[in-house]
C-alpha positions, 0 to 999 in steps of 0.5 A, spaced: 517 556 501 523 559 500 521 565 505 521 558 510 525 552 509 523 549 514 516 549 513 519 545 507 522 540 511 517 539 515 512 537 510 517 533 506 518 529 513 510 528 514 510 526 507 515 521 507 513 519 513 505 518 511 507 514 504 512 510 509 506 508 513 501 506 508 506 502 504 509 498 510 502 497 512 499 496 505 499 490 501 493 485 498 486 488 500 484 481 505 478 478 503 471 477 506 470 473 512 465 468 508 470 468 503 475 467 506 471 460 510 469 457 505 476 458 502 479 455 508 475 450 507 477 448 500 485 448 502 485 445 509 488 439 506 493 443 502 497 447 508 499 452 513 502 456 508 496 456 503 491 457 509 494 463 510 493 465 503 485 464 504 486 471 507 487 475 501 481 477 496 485 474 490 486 469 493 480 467 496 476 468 490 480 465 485 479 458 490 473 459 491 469 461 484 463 458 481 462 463 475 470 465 471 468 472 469 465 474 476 472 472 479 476 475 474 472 481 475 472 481 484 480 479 482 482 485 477 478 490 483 482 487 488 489 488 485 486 495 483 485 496 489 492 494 491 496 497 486 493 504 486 495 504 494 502 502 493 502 508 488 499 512 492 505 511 498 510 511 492 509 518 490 508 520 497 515 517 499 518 520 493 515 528 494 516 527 501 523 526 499 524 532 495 522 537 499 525 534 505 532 536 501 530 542 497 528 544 504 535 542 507 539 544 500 535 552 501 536 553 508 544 551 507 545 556 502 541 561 506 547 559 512 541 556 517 543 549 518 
């Protein structure tokens, strides 16, 4: 990479962009659509607000549930799912910045930029 600087920019740029994207994009997995009417159901009295929260998976299945350890078990892959992603686009946004400044600190010193 350091025949090419640029290169290093322009992966480093792609990177931060892509991270960028899946953590504006992320957020609680959504819930199932049975889920979530019966959900909607449970809350229609409760509010807008809570309604709305009928969309996540968390959320819904911990107001719908009949069996404690089943809902614990779809609620801990639900905020898995989450925080995994949420790392994912973290590290991404992080080594795209790094290169995107290893790449800029290279070409400086070679007078390029």
């Amino acid at each position: 990479m350091k025949k090419n600087p640029l290169i290093l920019i322009v992966l480093g740029v792609l990177m931060l962009v892509a991270g960028a994207v899946m953590k504006l994009n992320g957020g609680a997995p959504g819930a199932d659509a049975v889920t979530t009417a019966r959900c909607q159901e449970r809350m229609k009295d409760q509010g807008l607000e809570m309604l709305r929260r009928c969309d996540e998976a968390a959320f819904a299945t911990a107001m719908t549930a009949t069996d404690a350890d089943a809902a614990a078990q779809a609620i801990s892959a639900a905020n898995n799912d989450e925080v995994g992603s949420n790392a994912l686009a973290m590290f991404l946004i992080g080594l795209g910045i790094v290169m995107t400044i290893g790449g800029v600190l290279v070409a400086r010193r070679r007078g390029n930029i």
